[in-house]
C-alpha positions as CSV (number, residue, x, y, z in Angstrom):
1,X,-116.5,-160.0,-62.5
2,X,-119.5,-160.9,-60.6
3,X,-121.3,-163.3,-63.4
4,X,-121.9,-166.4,-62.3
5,X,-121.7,-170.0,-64.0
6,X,-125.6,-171.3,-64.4
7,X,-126.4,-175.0,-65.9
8,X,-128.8,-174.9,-68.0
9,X,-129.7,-178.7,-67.9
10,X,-132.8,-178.3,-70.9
11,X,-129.9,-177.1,-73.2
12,X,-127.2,-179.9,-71.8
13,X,-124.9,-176.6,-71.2
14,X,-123.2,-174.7,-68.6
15,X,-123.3,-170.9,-69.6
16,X,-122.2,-167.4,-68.4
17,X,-123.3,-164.4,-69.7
18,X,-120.8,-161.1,-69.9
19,X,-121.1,-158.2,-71.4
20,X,-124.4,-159.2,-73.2
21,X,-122.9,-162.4,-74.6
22,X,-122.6,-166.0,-73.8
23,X,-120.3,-168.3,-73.0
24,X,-121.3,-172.0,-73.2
25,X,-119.8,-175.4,-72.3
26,X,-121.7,-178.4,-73.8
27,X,-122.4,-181.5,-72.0
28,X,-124.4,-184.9,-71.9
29,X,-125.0,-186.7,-68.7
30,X,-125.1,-190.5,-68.0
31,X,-124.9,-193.1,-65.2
32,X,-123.4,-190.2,-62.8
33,X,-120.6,-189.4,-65.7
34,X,-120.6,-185.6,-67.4
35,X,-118.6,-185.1,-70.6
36,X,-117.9,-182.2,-71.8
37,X,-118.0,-182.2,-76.0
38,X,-117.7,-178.5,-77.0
39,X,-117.1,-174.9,-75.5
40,X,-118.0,-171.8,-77.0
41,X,-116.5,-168.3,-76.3
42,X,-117.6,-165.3,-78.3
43,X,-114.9,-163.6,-80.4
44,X,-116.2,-160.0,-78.0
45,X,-114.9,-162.1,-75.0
46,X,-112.3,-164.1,-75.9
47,X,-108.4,-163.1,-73.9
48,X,-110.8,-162.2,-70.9
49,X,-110.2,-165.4,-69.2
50,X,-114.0,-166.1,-69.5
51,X,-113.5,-169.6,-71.0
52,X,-111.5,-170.6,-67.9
53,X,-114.2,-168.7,-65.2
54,X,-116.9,-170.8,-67.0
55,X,-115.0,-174.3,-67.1
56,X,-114.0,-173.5,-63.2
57,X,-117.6,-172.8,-62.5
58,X,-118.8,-175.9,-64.3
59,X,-116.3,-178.1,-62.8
60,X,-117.4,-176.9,-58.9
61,X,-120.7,-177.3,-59.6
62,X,-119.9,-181.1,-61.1
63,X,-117.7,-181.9,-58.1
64,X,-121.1,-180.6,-55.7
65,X,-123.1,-183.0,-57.4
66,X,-120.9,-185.8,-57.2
67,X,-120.3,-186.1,-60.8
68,X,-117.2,-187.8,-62.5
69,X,-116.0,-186.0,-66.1
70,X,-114.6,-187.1,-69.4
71,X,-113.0,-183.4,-71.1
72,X,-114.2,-184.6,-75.0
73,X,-113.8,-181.0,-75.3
74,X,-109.5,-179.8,-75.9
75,X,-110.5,-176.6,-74.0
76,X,-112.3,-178.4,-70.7
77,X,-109.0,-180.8,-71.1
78,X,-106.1,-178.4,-71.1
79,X,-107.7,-176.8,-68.0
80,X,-108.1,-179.7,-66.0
81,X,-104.3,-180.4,-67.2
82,X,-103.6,-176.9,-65.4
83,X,-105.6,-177.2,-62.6
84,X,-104.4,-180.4,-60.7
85,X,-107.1,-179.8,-57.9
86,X,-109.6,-180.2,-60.4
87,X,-107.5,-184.3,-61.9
88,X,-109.6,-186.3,-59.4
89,X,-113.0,-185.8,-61.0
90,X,-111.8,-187.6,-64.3
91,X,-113.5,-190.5,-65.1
């Protein structure tokens, strides 16, 4: 896969489009603090492991700009629960 994770900061989303669809993360931003409230995966794309390229992409990009992160969202919280590298970015 070469699509890459792009925030769309007008939208308060991180999204990644595959196969003419898109995968989104939701987000709002405050006082250097991201939480992440909802992710969406199309049902065309779902058991692709997009939902986890997406939340990896997001999370990089969050660490880059110095962010810390609150996973509202169960999806962006059982991935930070699997990925241990990704634990000191939690608020």
């Amino acid at each position: 896969m070469t699509e890459t994770v792009q925030n769309n900061p007008a939208r308060k989303r991180y999204e990644l489009a595959v196969e003419d669809h898109l995968a989104a993360t939701y987000y709002s931003l405050l006082d250097g603090v991201i939480t992440f409230i909802h992710t969406e995966v199309p049902k065309e794309l779902e058991g692709k492991g997009i939902g986890s390229k997406l939340i990896k992409g997001a999370l990089d990009q969050v660490r880059a700009a110095g962010l810390k992160v609150i996973p509202q969202c169960p999806f962006v919280k059982a991935y930070i629960g699997k990925h241990a590298e990704y634990a000191d970015l939690l608020k």
